[in-house]
C-alpha positions, 0 to 999 in steps of 0.5 A: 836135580837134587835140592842141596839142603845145607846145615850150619855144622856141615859147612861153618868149617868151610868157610873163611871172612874174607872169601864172603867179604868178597861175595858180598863185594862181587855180589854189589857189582851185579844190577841192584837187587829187587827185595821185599820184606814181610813182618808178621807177629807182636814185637817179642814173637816175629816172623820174618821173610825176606825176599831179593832176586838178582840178575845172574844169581837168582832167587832167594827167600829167608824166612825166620821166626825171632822171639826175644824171651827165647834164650832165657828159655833155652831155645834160639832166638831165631830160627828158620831157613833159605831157600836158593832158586835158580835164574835160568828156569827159578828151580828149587836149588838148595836149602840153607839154615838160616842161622848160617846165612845170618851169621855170616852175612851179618859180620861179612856185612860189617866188615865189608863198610869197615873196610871202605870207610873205617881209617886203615890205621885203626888199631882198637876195636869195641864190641858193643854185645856180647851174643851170637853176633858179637862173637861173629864180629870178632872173628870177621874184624881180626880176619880182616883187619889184621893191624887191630892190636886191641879188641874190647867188649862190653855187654849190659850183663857183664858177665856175658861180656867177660865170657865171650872175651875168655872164650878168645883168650888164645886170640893173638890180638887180646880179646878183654872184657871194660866196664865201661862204655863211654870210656871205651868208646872214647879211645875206639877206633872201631865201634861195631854194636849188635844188640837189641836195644830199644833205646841210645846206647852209644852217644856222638859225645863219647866218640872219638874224631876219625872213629868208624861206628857200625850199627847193627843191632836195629832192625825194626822200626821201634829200635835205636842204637845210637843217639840224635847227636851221632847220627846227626854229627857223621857221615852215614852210610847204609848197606842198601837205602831201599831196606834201610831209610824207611825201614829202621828205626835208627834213621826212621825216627831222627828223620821223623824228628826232623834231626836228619833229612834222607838225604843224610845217607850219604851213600849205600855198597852199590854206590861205594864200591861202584865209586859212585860216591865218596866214602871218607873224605878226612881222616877226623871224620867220624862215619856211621855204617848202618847195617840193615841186612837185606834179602840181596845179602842173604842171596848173595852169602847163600850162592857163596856157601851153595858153591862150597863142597860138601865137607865132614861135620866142621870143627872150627868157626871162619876167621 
């Protein structure tokens, strides 16, 4: 049997938002994934492997290298590739860049807990970031939100945000850069953040009731995005509690102040789409949706690419 190897511009074309939303979704009614993580390296140059194996879909190893001064060298920040074995005998079945897994599962991700949790009426959206991820989630949230009538970014640089925006100017839901984070985040109905900050940046004061926030951007423990006030004034849910509570340090460090208790997650995916757990259960609530990836995510949006034929070089992005 041939290894497939898969690039990101021989399929980005192929794909589309909702049909890896739907991946995901089917992919959590399957027994829960086993996954481990490995971090190696300082805190400016990571290796990361991840590793999940799901009854019915097999094996899956991400492996990525993330150094954060490699964009103002004009080299990715992270780079790497996906290994898809098989269940039956774990056969080597297909090689997959990393970047493409990453970028699609992320957004995928996001928008699958914005769909149990956020209100159905939302109407504007802020994109907190203006990177690889944020141009993602613009895409993945206009595909699947379609009543969004307002989408809005703000960056710490802002002429990256004002870029990003430009760059979706013939969006039919208008794309515009703000200046201004707390005014923005006070009329959002949707906050979606995926930055590298090291620190708060989003505070429980500015957010406005009934108001889904999407955490994205920490993934190690020294990293927050939102403040003590937010996470401890919502209801919180996770992608997976087994690689996010003792993990991340969006909810390691509130709990190591005692500002929350675990048992603040209110669910995970497995639990919610499983309607093992109530989501949102008043239209002022505000809920937080903590996306921490996984290895079980990768592997599911690895089968999902996997299971595309082979096109000509792509033109477009999905969404």
């Amino acid at each position: 049997m041939s290894i497939r190897q898969i690039s990101y511009d021989e399929m980005i074309g192929q794909l589309a938002w909702p049909e890896a939303v739907e991946a995901l979704r089917a992919g959590h009614l399957l027994p829960r994934a086993q996954v481990a993580d490995m971090f190696l390296g300082p805190a400016e140059g990571t290796l990361l492997s991840r590793g999940a194996f799901i009854e019915g879909l097999g094996f899956g190893v991400k492996s990525v290298t993330i150094f954060d001064r490699n964009a103002a060298e004009g080299f990715p920040t992270v780079q790497g590739a996906m290994q898809v074995f098989g269940p039956r005998n774990g056969q080597l079945e297909a090689i997959v860049e990393s970047r493409l897994v990453t970028e699609i599962k992320t957004a995928a991700d996001s928008v699958l807990g914005a769909r149990l949790l956020a209100r159905p009426d939302s109407r504007h959206l802020l994109v907190v970031g203006a990177g690889t991820v944020a141009r993602s989630l613009i895409g993945a949230y206009r595909a699947l939100f379609p009543q969004l009538e307002r989408i809005s970014v703000w960056a710490r640089r802002p002429d990256q945000a004002k870029a990003l925006a430009e760059d979706f100017g013939a969006s039919p839901v208008p794309v515009a850069a703000v200046p201004d984070l707390a005014a923005a985040a006070a009329t959002a109905d949707i906050v979606t953040s995926a930055t590298m900050a090291r620190q708060p940046i989003l505070h429980g004061a500015w957010i406005r009731p009934g108001a889904h926030i999407d955490l994205i951007g920490a993934y190690k423990s020294d990293m927050r995005e939102a403040d003590d006030a937010l996470i401890s004034g919502c209801r919180l849910f996770v992608d997976n509690r087994e690689t996010t509570i003792g993990h991340i340090g969006e909810l390691m460090i509130p709990i190591a102040n005692g500002i929350i208790s675990p048992e603040a997650v209110r669910a995970d995916l497995y639990d919610l789409i499983a309607d093992a757990a109530p989501g949102r259960l008043a239209p002022g609530d505000i809920t937080v949706f903590k996306n921490g990836g996984g290895a079980h995510l990768d592997l599911m949006i690895a089968r999902y690419i996997a299971g595309k034929d082979s096109p000509p070089v792509a033109e477009r992005r999905p969404g």
